[in-house]
N, C-alpha and C positions, 0 to 999 in steps of 0.2 A: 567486437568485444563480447566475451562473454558475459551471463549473470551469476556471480555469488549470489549465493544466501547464504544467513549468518540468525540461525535462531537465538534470541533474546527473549531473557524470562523478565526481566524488569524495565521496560515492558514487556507483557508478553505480545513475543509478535516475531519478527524478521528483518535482520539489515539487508535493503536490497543495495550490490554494489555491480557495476557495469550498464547493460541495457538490457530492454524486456524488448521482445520481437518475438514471432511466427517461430523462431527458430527454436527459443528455450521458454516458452509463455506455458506449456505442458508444465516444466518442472513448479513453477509458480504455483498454479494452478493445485498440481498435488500437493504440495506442501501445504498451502491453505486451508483444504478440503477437509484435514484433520482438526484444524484448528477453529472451522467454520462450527462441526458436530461439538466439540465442546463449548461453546457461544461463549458470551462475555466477550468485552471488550480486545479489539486485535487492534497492535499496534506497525505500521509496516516502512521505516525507517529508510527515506529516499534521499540523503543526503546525499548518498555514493551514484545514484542513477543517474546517467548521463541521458537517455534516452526510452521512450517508452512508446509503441507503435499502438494503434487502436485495438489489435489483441491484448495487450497486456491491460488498457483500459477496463476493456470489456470485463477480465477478470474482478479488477476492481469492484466496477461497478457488480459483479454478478454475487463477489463476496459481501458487499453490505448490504445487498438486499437478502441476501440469505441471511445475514446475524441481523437484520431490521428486527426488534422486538425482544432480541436477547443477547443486544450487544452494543459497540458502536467501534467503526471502523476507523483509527488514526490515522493518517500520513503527516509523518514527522519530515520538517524540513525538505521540500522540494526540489528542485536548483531550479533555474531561469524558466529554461526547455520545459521541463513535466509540469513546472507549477503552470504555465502559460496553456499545457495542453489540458491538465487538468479543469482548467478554468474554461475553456473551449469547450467541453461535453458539460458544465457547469456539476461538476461532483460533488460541492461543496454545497450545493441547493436539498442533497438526498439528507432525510431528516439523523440518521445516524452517523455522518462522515463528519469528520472532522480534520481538518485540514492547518496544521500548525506550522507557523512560518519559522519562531527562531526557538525551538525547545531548549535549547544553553541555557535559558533564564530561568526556564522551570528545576534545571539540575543543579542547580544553586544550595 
């Protein structure tokens, strides 16, 4: 499966929808890179992600340490798979990530 993205200005950030892997972790990665230089808060929307390989981690993780200080990095709504990998590299431990289980409540 391939990965969409789907920029979102409220929040601002990206719907990821398919999987992240070696094979499309580049396009991720560019897309962020602009959004990292303008700091503030990135939000990145994994309802739709089915699957996410230790490359696309890495991004992750590479992204909030670059906005550490002038930002904070979201993951809205995980599925089963990511939250569980997620929580394997312990991402939720990095003082800027923030890791949201059911955002529906907040859009109320």
């Amino acid at each position: 499966m391939l990965l969409q993205l789907a920029r979102t200005t409220e929040p601002r950030g990206f719907r990821l929808v398919g999987e992240v892997d070696l094979s499309n972790v580049s396009t991720l990665s560019q897309a962020l890179a602009h959004e990292i230089e303008a700091g503030g808060d990135l939000t990145l929307d994994l309802a739709g992600l089915a699957f996410m390989d230790s490359t696309g981690i890495q991004v992750i993780i590479q992204t909030a340490r670059q906005l550490e200080g002038r930002g904070r990095l979201i993951l809205l709504e995980p599925g089963d798979l990511v939250r569980r990998t997620l929580e394997r590299v312990r991402l939720g431990q990095l003082a800027n990530v923030e890791i949201v289980e059911d955002a529906r409540d907040d859009r109320d």
